[in-house]
C-alpha positions as CSV (number, residue, x, y, z in Angstrom):
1,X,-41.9,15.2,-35.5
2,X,-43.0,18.8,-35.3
3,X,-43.3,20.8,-38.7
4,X,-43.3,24.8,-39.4
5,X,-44.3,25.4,-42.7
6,X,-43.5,29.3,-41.7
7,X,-40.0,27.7,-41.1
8,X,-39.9,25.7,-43.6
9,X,-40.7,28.6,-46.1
10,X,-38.2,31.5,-44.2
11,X,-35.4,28.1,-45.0
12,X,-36.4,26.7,-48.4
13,X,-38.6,29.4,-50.1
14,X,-36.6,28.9,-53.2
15,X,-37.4,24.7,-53.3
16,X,-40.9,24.8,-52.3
17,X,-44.3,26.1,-53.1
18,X,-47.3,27.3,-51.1
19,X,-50.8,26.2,-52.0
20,X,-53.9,28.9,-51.5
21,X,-55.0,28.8,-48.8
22,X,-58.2,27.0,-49.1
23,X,-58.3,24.1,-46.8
24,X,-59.5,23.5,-42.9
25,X,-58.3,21.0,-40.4
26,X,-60.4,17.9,-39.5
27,X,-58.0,15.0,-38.3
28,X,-56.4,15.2,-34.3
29,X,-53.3,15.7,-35.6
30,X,-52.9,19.1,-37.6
31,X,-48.9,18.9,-38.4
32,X,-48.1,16.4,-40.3
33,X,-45.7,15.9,-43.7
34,X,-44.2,13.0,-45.6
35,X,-44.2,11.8,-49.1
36,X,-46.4,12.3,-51.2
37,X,-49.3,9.7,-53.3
38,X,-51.8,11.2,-55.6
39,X,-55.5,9.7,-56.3
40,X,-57.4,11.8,-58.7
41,X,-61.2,11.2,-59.1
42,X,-64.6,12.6,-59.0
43,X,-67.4,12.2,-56.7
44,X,-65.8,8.3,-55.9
45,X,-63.7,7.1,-52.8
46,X,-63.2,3.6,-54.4
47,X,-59.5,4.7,-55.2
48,X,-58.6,6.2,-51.7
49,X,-60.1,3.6,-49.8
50,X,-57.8,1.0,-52.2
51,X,-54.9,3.4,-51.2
52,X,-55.3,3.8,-47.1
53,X,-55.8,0.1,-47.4
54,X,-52.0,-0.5,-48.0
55,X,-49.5,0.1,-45.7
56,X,-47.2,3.1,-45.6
57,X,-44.4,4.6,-44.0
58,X,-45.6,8.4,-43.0
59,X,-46.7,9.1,-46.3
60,X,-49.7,11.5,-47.4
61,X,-52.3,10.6,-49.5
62,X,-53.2,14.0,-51.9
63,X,-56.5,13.6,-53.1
64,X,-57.5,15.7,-56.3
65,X,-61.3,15.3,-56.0
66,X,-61.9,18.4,-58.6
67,X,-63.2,20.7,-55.9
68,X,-66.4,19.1,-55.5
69,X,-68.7,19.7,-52.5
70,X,-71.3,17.9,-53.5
71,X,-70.0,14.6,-51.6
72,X,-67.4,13.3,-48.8
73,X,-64.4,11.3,-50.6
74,X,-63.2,10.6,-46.7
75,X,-65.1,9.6,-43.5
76,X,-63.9,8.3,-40.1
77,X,-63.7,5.0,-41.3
78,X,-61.5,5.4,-43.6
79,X,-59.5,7.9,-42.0
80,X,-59.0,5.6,-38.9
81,X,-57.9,3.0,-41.7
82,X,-55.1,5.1,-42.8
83,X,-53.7,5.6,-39.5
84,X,-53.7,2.3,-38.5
85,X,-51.8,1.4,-42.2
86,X,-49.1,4.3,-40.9
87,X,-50.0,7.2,-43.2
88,X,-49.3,10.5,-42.0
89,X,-52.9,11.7,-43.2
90,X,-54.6,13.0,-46.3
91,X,-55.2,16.3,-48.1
92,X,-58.6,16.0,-49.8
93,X,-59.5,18.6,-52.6
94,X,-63.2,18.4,-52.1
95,X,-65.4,17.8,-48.8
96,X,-65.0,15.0,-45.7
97,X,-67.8,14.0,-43.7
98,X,-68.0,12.9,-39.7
99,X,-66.2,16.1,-39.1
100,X,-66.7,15.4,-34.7
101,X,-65.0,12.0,-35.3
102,X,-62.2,13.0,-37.3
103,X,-61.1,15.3,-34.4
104,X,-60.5,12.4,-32.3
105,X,-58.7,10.6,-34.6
106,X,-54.9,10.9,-34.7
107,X,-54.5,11.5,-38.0
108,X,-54.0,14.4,-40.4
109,X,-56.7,15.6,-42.5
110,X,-56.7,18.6,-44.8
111,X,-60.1,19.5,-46.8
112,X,-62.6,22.3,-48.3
113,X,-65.5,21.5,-46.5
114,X,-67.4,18.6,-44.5
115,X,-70.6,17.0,-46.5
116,X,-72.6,14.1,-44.8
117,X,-73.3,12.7,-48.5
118,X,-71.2,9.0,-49.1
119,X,-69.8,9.2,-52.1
120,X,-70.5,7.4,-54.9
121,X,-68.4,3.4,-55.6
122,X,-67.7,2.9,-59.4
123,X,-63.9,2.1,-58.8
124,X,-63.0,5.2,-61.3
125,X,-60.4,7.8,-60.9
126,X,-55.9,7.4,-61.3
127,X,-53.6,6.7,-58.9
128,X,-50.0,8.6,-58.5
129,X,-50.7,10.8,-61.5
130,X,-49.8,14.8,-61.1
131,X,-52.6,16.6,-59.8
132,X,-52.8,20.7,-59.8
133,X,-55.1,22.4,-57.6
134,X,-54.3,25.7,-55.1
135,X,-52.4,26.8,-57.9
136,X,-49.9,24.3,-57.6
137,X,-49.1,20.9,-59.4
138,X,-48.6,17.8,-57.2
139,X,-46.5,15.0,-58.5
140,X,-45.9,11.5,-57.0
141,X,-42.8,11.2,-54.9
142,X,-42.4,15.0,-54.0
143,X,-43.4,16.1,-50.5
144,X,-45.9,18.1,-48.7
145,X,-46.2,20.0,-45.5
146,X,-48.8,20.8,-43.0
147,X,-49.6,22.8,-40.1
148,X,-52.1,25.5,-38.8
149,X,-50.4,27.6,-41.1
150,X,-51.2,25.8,-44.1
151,X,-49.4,23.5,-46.9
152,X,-46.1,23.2,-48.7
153,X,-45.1,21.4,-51.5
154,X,-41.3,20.3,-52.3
155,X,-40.1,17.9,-54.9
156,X,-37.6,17.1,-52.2
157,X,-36.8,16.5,-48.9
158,X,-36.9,19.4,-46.4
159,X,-37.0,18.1,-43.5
């Protein structure tokens, strides 16, 4: 189902927040929405990995990677792994790596920056726990919205 966050903001301004604009498109698909799951962690993909890895119905797994470039919390493997588990896609606040196969992937993927790096496997980090980054705090069970023209949060429904 298509999604206009410009829509969704000219609609709902009053229920929903817009995060800063920091973050580029990587997956095939580039509008994409649904419920929303929270991993928080630093510099370790154990957690998102263990999340993709279960199934889901369209939701969107927000990643609260503290901003760091220094490695990629989300590569092609893992992204094909959350489509085939029926996530909608992943917003990553920190860096992705195998930027060329992500494209071809139909799956939506949010993020600062690409960084070949792996990163690091020590199983640290909390699941669905609020996370606050583009100036706006992320809780468990609200809802976020993507497109070209960037993201939306909700703690409801708008669509």
């Amino acid at each position: 189902m298509k999604c206009s966050t410009a829509d969704l903001w000219d609609d709902h301004s009053e229920k929903c927040k817009v995060l800063e604009p920091l973050f580029s498109d990587y997956g095939q698909r580039v509008q994409f929405y649904g419920p929303v799951r929270t991993v928080k962690l630093h510099e370790d993909n154990s957690l998102v990995r263990k999340a993709l890895e279960e199934k889901s119905n369209g939701e969107v797994l927000v990643v609260d990677g503290g901003g760091s470039k220094r490695c990629a919390l989300l590569g092609d493997m893992l992204a094909t792994l959350g489509r085939d588990n029926g996530w909608a896609g992943i917003v990553v606040y920190g860096a992705v790596r195998d930027a060329a196969v992500l494209k071809t992937i139909e799956f939506g993927v949010k993020a600062l920056c690409t960084n070949p790096k792996k990163s690091e496997k020590r199983q640290e980090g909390q699941r669905d726990v609020p996370v606050c980054f583009g100036g706006v705090e992320i809780a468990p069970g609200g809802f976020i919205y993507c497109d070209e023209d960037g993201l939306l949060y909700s703690s409801e429904a708008l669509i």
